[in-house]
N, C-alpha and C positions, 0 to 999 in steps of 0.2 A: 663557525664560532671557535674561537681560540680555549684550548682547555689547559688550564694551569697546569703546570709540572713540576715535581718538585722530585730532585732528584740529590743524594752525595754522595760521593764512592767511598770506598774500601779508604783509601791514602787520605780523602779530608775526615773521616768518623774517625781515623786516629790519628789524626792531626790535631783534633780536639779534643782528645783524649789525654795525649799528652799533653796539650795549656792546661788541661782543668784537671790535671796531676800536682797540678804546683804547691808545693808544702802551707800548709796554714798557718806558719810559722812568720812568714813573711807575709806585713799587712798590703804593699803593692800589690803582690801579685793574687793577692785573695782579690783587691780592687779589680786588677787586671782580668780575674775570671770572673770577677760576678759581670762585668762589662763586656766577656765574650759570650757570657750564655744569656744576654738581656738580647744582645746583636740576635742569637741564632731564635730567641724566644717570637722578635720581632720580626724575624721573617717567615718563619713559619706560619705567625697570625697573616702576615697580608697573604701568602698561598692561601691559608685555608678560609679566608674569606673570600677569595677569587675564585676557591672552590665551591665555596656555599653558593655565590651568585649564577655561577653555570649548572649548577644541581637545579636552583631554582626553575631557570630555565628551560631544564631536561623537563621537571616534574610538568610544566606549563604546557610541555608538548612543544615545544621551539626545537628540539633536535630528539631525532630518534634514535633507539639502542635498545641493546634486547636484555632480556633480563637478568642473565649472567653478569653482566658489562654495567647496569646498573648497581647489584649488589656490589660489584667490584669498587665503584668509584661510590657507593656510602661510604664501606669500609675505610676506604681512602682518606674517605673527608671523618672520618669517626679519629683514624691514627695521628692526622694530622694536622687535627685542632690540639693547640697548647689546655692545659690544664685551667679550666675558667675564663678561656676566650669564647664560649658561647654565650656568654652572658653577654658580650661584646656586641653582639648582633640579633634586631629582633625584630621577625618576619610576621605582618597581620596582611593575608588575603583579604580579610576583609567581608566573608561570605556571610557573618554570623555579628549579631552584636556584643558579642560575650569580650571580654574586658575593656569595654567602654561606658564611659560614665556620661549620660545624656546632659547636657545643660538646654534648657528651652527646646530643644532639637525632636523632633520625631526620626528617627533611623529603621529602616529594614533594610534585609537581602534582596537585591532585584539586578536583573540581567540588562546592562545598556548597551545596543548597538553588539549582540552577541557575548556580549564579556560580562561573566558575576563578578558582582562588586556591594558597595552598600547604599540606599539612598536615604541622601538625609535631607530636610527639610527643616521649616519652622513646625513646632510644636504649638498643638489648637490652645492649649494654655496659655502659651507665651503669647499667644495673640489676642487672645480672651482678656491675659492681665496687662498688656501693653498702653501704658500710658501717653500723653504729649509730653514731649520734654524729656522721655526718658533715654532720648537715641537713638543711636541706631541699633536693631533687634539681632543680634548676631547668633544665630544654633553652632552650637560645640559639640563635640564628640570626643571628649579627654582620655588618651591613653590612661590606663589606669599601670599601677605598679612599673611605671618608669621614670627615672629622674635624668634628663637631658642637659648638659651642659655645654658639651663640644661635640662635632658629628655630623655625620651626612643623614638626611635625613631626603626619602626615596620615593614617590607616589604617581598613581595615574588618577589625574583629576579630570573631571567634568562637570560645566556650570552651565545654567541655562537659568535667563528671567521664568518668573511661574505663570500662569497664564493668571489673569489678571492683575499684575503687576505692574506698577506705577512707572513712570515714563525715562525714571532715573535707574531703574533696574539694569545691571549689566550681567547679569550672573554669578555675581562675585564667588569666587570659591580659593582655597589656599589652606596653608598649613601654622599653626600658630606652635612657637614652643619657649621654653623657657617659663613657661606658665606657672602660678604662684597660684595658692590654696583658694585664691580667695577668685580664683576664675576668671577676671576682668584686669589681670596684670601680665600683659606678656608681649611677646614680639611676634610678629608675621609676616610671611611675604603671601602676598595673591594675587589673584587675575580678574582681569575682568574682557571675558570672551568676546561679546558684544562690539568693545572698542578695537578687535583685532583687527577688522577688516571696515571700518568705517570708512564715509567717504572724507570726514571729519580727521586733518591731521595731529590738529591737538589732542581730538580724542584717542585717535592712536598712539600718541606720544604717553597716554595714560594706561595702557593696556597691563603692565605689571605694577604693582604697591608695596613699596615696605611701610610697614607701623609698627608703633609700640605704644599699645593701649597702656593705661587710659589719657599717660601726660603725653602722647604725640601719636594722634587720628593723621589721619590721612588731610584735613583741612587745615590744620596748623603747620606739617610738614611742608607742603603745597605753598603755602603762604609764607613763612617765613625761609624755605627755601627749594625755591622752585628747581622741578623736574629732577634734581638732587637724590631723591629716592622710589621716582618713577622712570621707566622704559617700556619702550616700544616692544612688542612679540608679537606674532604672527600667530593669530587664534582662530577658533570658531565654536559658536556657542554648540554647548551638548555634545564637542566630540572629544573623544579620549586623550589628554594631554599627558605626557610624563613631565615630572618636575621633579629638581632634586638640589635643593638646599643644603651647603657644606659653612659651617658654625664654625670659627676658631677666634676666640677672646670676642674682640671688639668687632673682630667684621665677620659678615654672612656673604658669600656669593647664592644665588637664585639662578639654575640653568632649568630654562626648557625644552623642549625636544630634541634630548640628548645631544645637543648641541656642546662643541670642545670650550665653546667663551661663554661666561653665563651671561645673560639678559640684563641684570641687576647687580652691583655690586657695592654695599654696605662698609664704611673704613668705619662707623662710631656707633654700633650695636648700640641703642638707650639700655640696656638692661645691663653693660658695660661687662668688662673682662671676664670678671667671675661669676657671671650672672647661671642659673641655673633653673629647671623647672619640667615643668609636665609636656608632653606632643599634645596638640589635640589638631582634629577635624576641623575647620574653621569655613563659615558659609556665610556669606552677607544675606541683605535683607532682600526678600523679594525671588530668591534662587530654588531651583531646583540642583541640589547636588549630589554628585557620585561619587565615590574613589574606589581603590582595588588597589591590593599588593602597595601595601605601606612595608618599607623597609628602616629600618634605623637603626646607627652603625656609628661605631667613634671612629 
C-alpha cells in the first residue's frame, strides 16, 4: 500500500516565505498571498486525508508496524492536518450504536462473515404499527450531528432477504443522504444483492437504484425513465460490499467494489445543487442489514 508523503525543502519553505513577505500595502499582492496559502492549505488537506485513510487502514490490521513507527506516523498525521480539516472527515466503525438516531429500525453490534459491524433490521413497532397503503417500510439509522452537502461518502454494506420474506424481497440495502428533518425527504443510492447474479437479465439490469424520496420512488423513476437511474453490479446476497458515493451539485457517481468507473452515474440530483441534509443507514423492506466503517469526507 502506498503511504502518502509529504515533503518541502529548505529552498521552497523560503520560497514562500518570501511571497508571503509582500507589503500589505499593496491589495494584489495581499490577493496574490491569500491565494498561495489557500493552494498550500489545500494540499496539505488532501495529504493528510490520504494520511488518515492509510492509518485507518494500519489500525484495521491491513499493514503491519511496530510501535515506534506507529507513534511516528500519528504524529505526522497530528502536524499535518491544517487547522479545522478534521472536521472535514468522519469516521463511524460502526461497532456501537451511539450517534445514531433510529427511525422504525432495530440496530445492534454483531459480527458478519468475521468482521464487526452493526445489524439493523425492521423494528417490532414499525411492524406492529404498519398499515396497508402506508408503503413501503424503510428502517433508518440517521447519522446524527452531521450536515452533508457535497462529498464522498464510504461504507461496507451487506443485505440479505429475512427469512420469511415475501417474494419480492431483494435485500435492499444503501446509503441515503441529504436527508431533511422531517426523515422521508432525501436522496439514495442502493442495491439489491439478490438481482446480482440472477438468471433473469432484466433483473440484473436492476441490481443498483437511485431515489429521491418521497416525489421520485424507484416506480416513477423506472416508468417515466427507464433504466436511466438503474445499473447492473455484480452482487451476492449477505456478502460484504464496499460502496462509495461521491456528491457534487447536481450529480452523484455510485462506485462499487472499489471499482475506478462507478456502477451509476446521476447528471440531475432531485434535491438539486444546493441541496443539503443528514447520512443515514438506509434498509428496504423485508432485509436483513449490515454495515461497518462508514467514512464521510468533502
Amino acid at each position: 500500500m502506498h503511504v502518502p508523503h509529504i515533503h518541502m525543502h529548505a529552498a521552497g519553505m523560503h520560497a514562500c516565505r518570501r511571497r508571503f513577505s509582500i507589503p500589505e500595502t499593496n491589495s494584489d499582492a495581499r490577493k496574490r498571498t491569500r491565494a498561495g496559502r489557500d493552494r498550500v492549505r489545500f494540499r496539505l488537506f488532501e495529504a493528510a486525508y490520504g494520511l488518515r485513510k492509510w492509518y485507518a487502514e494500519l489500525l484495521k490490521g491491513g499493514v503491519s508496524m511496530t510501535g515506534s513507527a506507529r507513534l511516528a506516523l500519528a504524529s505526522a498525521l497530528v502536524l499535518a492536518l491544517p487547522a479545522g480539516a478534521s472536521a472535514q472527515v468522519r469516521n463511524l466503525p460502526l461497532t456501537t450504536i451511539d450517534g445514531l438516531m433510529l427511525i422504525r429500525a432495530k440496530a445492534e453490534p454483531a459480527t458478519h462473515q468475521g468482521k464487526q459491524g452493526l445489524r439493523v433490521t425492521v423494528s417490532d413497532e414499525a411492524l406492529k404499527e404498519a398499515k396497508p397503503g402506508d408503503g413501503e417500510l424503510n428502517p433508518l439509522a440517521v447519522i446524527q450531528g452531521l450536515e452533508f452537502s457535497n462529498g464522498v461518502i464510504e461504507a461496507e454494506i451487506a443485505g440479505e432477504p429475512a427469512p420469511g420474506a415475501g417474494e419480492g424481497a431483494r435485500g435492499f440495502i444503501g446509503i441515503a443522504f441529504r436527508m431533511q428533518k422531517d426523515t422521508k425527504t432525501y436522496d439514495a443510492f442502493y442495491l439489491r444483492p439478490t438481482n446480482g447474479r440472477a438468471e433473469d437479465q432484466v433483473r440484473r439490469n436492476h441490481s443498483a437504484q437511485y431515489i429521491s424520496n418521497p416525489a421520485w420512488p424507484w416506480p416513477r423513476l423506472r416508468k417515466e425513465s427507464p433504466e436511466k437511474y438503474e445499473a447492473y453490479v455484480d452482487l451476492e446476497p449477505g456478502v460484504w460490499t464496499k460502496v462509495k458515493i461521491e456528491v457534487r451539485g447536481e450529480q452523484a457517481r455510485l462506485y462499487v467494489h472499489d471499482q475506478q468507473q462507478p456502477t451509476l452515474i446521476v447528471n440531475d440530483v432531485k434535491s438539486g445543487a444546493q441541496g443539503t441534509g443528514a447520512v443515514a443507514l438506509w434498509v428496504g423492506p423485508g432485509t436483513i442489514a449490515h454495515f461497518r466503517n462508514v467514512t464521510i469526507g468533502r
